[in-house]
Structure formats: structure tokens, C-alpha cells
C-alpha positions as a Markdown table, in Angstrom:
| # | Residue | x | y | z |
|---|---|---|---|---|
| 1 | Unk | 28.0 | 41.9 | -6.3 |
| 2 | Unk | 27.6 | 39.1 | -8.6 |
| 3 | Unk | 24.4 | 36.9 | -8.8 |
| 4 | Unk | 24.6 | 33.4 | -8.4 |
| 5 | Unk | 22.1 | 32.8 | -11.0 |
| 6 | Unk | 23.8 | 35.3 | -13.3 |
| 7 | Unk | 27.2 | 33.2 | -13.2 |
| 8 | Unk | 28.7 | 31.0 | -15.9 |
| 9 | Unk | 29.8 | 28.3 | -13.7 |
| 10 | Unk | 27.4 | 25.1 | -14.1 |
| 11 | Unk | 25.3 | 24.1 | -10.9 |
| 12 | Unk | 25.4 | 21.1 | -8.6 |
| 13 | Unk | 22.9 | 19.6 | -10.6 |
| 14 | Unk | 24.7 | 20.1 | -13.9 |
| 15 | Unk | 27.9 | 18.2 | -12.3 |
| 16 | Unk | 26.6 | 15.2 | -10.3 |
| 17 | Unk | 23.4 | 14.2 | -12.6 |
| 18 | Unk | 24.5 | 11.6 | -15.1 |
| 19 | Unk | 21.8 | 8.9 | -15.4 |
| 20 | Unk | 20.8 | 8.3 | -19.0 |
| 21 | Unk | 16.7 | 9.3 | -19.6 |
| 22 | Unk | 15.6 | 6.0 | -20.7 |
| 23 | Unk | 16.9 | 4.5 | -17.0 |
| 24 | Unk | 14.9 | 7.6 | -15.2 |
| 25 | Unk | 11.5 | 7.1 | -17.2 |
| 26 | Unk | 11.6 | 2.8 | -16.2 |
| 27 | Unk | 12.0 | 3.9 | -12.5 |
| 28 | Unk | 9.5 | 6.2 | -12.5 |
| 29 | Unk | 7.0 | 3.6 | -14.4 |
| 30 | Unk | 8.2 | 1.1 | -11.7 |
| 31 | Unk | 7.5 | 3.4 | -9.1 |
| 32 | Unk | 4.5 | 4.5 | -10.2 |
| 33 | Unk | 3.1 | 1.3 | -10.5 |
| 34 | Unk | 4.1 | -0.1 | -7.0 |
| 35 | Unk | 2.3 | 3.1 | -5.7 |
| 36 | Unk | -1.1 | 2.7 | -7.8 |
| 37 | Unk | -1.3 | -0.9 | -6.0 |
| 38 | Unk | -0.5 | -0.2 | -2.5 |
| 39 | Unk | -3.0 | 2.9 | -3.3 |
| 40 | Unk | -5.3 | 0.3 | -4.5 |
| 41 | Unk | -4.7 | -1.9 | -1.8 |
| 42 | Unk | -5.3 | 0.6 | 1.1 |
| 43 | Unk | -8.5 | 1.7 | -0.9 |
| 44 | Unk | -10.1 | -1.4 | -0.7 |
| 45 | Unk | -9.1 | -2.0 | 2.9 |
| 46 | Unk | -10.3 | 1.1 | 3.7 |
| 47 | Unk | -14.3 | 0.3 | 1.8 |
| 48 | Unk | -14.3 | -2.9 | 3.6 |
| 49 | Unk | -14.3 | -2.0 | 6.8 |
């Protein structure tokens, strides 16, 4: 039997991901950020009480 791994055909990822680098890295700054201040936010909630 042949393994999956093993086979020349190119994977689902290979076919459907098509979004230029650049694009990726400015979500994930966005994201990033917008995480840090809701983390911040519940932080300071949280040493006020």
C-alpha cells in the first residue's frame, strides 16, 4: 500500500491556500493587538476588584 505522505499529489493545503504573506502577517498584527488589549483590559478589571 501506498502512503499518503509518500504520494506526489499536492495536499488540501497546497490547493486552497492562496493569500499573499504580506496580507497574513497585517492580520495577525491586527489580531494580535486587539487580543493584548482586551488581555489588558480584563487584567485590570480583574486587580480592581
Amino acid at each position: 500500500m501506498e502512503n499518503k505522505l509518500e504520494s506526489r499529489r499536492p495536499s488540501v493545503w497546497s490547493m486552497q491556500v492562496r493569500a499573499p504573506f504580506k496580507k497574513v502577517i497585517a492580520f495577525d498584527l491586527l489580531f494580535l493587538g486587539l487580543g493584548a488589549m482586551i488581555g489588558a483590559g480584563i487584567l485590570t478589571a480583574i486587580l480592581h476588584l
